[in-house]
ZAPADO-930236 format. One record per residue (C-alpha): residue in three letters; y, x, z. Coordinates in steps of 0.25 Angstrom, whole numbers, plus 5000, padded with zeros to 4 digits. Each point is the difference from the previous one (the first is absolute). Example, Ala and Ser with C-alpha at 12.3 -4.5 7.8 and 13.67 -1.06 7.14 Angstrom:
ZAPADO-930236
Ala498250495031/Ser501450064998/
end
This chain:
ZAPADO-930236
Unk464853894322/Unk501350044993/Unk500949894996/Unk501150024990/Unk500049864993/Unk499849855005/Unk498849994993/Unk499450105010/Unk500649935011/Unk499049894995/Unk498750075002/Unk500450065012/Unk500449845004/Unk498649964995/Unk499250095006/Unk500749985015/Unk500249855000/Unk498749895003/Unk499649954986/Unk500749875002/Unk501250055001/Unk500150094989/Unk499649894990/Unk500849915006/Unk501250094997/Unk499650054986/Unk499649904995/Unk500549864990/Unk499549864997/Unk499049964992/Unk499550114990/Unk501150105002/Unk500649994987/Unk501449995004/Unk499850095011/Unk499750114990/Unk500949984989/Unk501150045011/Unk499850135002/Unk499550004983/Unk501249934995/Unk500950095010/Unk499450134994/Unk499949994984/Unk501549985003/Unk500650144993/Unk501250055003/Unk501150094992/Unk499850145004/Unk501650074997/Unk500350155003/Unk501350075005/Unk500749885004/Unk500450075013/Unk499349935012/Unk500250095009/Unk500749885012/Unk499349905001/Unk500349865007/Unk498949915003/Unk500749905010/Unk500049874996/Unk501049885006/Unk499349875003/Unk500849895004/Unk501450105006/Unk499050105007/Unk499750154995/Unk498450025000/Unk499550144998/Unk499049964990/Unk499749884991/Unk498749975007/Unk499749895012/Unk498850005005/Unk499349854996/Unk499749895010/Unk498450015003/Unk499149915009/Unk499350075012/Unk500650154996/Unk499950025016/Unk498550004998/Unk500050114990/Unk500750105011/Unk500249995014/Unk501249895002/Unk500150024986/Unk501349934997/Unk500850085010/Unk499550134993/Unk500449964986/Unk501449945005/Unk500150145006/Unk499750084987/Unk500949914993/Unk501250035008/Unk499750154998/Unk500149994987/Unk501249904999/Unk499449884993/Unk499649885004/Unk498849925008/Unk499649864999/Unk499249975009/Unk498949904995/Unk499849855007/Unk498750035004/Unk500250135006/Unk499250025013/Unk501450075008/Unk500849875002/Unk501450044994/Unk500750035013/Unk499050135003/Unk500450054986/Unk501549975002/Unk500050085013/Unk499450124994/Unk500950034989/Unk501550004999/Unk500349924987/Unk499849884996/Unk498749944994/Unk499749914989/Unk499149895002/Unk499049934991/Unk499949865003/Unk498849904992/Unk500249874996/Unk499249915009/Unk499849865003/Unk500650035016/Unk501349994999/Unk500350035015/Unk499250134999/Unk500950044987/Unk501349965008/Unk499750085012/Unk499550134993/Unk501449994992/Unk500849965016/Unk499150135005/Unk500450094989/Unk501449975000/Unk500150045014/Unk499250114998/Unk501250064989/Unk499049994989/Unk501150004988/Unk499049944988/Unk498949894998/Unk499050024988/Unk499549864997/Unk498550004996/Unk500149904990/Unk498550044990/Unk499049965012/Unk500149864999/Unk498550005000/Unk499050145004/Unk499650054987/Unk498350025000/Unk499850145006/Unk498550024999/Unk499950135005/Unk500349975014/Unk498749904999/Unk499250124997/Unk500950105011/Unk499849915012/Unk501549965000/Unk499549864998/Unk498849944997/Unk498649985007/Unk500050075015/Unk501450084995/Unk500150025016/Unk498750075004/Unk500250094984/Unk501350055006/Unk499550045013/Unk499050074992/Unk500850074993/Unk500950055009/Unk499050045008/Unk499850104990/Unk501150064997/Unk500550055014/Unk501250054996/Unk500549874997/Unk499449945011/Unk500850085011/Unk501250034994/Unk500349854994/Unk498849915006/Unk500350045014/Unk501350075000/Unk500649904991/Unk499949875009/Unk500449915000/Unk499449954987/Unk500949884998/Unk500849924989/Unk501450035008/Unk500849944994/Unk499149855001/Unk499650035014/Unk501450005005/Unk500349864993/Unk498849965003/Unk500150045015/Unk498650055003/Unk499150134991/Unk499649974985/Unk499250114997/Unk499150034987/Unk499149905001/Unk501049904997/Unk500850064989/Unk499449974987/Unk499949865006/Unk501449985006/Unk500650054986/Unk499249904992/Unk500249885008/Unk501550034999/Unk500250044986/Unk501149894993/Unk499249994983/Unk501149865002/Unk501450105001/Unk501050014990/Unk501350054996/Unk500749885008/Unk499150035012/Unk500850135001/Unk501149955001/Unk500150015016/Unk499550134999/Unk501350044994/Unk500949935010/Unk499250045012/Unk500050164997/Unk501550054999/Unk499550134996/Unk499550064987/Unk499049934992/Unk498950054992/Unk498949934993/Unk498550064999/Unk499049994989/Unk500949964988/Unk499350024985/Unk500649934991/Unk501650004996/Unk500149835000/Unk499650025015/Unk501050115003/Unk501249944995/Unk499649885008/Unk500150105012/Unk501550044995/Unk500549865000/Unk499049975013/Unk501150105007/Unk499050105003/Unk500650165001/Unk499050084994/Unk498549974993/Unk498850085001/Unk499050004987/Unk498850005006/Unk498549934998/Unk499650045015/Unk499450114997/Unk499049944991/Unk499349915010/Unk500649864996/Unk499849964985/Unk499150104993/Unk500350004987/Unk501649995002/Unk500950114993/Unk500150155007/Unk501250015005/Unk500550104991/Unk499849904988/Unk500849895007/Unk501150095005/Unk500550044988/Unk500749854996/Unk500349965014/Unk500850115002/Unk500750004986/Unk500549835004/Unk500450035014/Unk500150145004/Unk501650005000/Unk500149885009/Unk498950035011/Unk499250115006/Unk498650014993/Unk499250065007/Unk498250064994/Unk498750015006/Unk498650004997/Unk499350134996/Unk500950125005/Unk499250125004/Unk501050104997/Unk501450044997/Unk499850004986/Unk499749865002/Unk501249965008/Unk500850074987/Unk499449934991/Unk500149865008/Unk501750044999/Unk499950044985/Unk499449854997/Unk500949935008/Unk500049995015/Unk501150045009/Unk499050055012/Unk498449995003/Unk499049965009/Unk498850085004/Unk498949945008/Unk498750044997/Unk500450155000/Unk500750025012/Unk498949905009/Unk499050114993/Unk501050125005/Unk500349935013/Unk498349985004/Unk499850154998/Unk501150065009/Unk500849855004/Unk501550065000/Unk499950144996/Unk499149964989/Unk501149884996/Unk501050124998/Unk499350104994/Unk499649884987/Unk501549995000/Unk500550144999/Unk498950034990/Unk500449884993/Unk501650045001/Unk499750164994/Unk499149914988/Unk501549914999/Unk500750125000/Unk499250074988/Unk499849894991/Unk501949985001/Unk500050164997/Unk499049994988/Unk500649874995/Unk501550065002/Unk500549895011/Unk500950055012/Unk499949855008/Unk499049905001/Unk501249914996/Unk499850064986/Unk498549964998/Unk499949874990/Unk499249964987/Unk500750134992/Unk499150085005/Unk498649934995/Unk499450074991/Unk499949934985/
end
């Protein structure tokens, strides 16, 4: 199969991974509506094309909190990636380095933080959710610290699961979800070897090593919901803030009241996101939300896009309406399930030559330049 877009990257994904794996990455909550609107929203954004502005050097770096990144890209916190690819975090944490960006390395991720800190040689972001066990939240912090990992991105738009019914129908959950994923794995071998057997262990390893003994699959779904904290609020954060000395950012911000809360909260940077489209279906894209929130705090913090970015293109436009840098999940999990890390660079490389042509065709010569004078109309 010849890949040239992430969008290829998916079909190859789909057909290699067991079914309830696929669905559980592709898809949203509820009917999907937000989930779509993403990537729609994203795209009817139009752009001004300008000729002989001389673009011939171009600078894409990017300086995030005193430190040069190559590109203004991170590869997004996502639960279980080590299932997608064999030790699957360690190969995207690779890929990142490679390209100069950063990796933050999800919660629930199945290599525990220490395996992923050994395997590269700079330092990771974490993601950390808001959960009812406070102990667990406290160690994970003490354990990343020592570790180096310079940044924490508080999760702060799971206070409950939103309603994902496809993973019902995939056999991520619902009736005998255990023997429907044997199943499937059983046929699809390639999977099967190289991550089923391969891949082990199969464990949350990050909660295992708080826990002191092997939370595997089985318990994920469960663990997550009996820990989830719909009681939190801003003041709750507060010993969040004093306990993590290094920078701050706040995940899963919609709406511009909530992100100046986030600037007088102390926090460093924000990332506008609605998860991807799996919490509240119906919520704004995030290209429809970025616009204000960028416009009453962009100056004073780091803002920071995701939700439906499949291409360079796509990560320009997210610059144009506002954002400072971007997230990208889905695409690169795609990407990194095909060929784990070689597959993981080669989505970023085709995304930086896209990058690259659209700052010629509008006449930028650095990502700094990229703001709301380039929307079109």
């Amino acid at each position: 199969m010849i890949i040239s877009s992430a969008t290829d990257f998916r079909e190859a994904a789909r057909c290699k991974l067991p079914p309830f794996l696929f669905h559980y990455l592709d898809g949203g909550a509820g009917a999907e509506q937000t989930l779509r609107a993403n990537v729609d929203d994203l795209q009817s954004v139009k752009l001004r094309q300008r000729v002989l502005r001389g673009s011939e050097q171009l600078d894409l770096t990017v300086d995030w909190f005193g430190q040069r990144r190559g590109m203004p890209i991170a590869l997004a916190p996502v639960g279980l990636a080590g299932m997608y690819a064999r030790r699957g975090e360690v190969q995207a944490a690779r890929a990142a380095c490679v390209r100069d960006i950063p990796f933050i390395q999800s919660t629930v991720s199945v290599c525990p933080l220490s395996e992923v800190a050994a395997q590269v040689d700079k330092p990771i972001w974490l993601q950390l959710y808001v959960l009812k066990d406070r102990g667990f939240m406290r160690d994970v912090m003490r354990r990343a610290r020592e570790l180096g990992a310079t940044t924490l991105v508080f999760t702060v738009d799971m206070p409950v699961p939103g309603a994902r019914y496809r993973d019902a129908h995939s056999g991520m959950s619902g009736p005998n979800g255990p023997l429907r994923r044997v199943a499937q794995a059983m046929l699809h071998p390639r999977w099967a070897w190289d991550v089923g057997l391969l891949g082990r262990p199969h464990d949350l390893g990050n909660i295992s090593a708080f826990r002191g003994h092997a939370t595997g699959l089985e318990d994920y779904i469960g663990w997550l919901a009996a820990n989830f904290d719909p009681g939190i609020s801003w003041r709750d954060l507060q010993w969040i803030r004093d306990e993590w000395q290094g920078n701050l950012i706040l995940k899963g911000i919609l709406d511009r009241e909530d992100a100046q809360d986030a600037l007088a909260f102390g926090a460093d940077g924000i990332v506008v996101s609605n998860h991807g489209g799996r919490q509240l279906d119906g919520a704004l894209s995030t290209a429809q939300a970025l616009p204000p929130i960028a416009a009453a705090v962009r100056d004073k913090m780091t803002v920071f896009a995701d939700g439906g970015i499949r291409t360079g293109t796509d990560v320009f436009r997210m610059l144009a309406l506002g954002a400072h840098g971007v997230l990208i999940g889905r695409a690169y999990i795609y990407a990194l399930a095909t060929s784990g890390q070689a597959g993981v660079e080669r989505l970023l490389a085709i995304m930086e030559k896209d990058l690259r042509t659209n700052m010629v065709l509008t006449g930028v010569k650095s990502v700094a330049e990229i703001g709301p004078h380039l929307l079109a109309g």
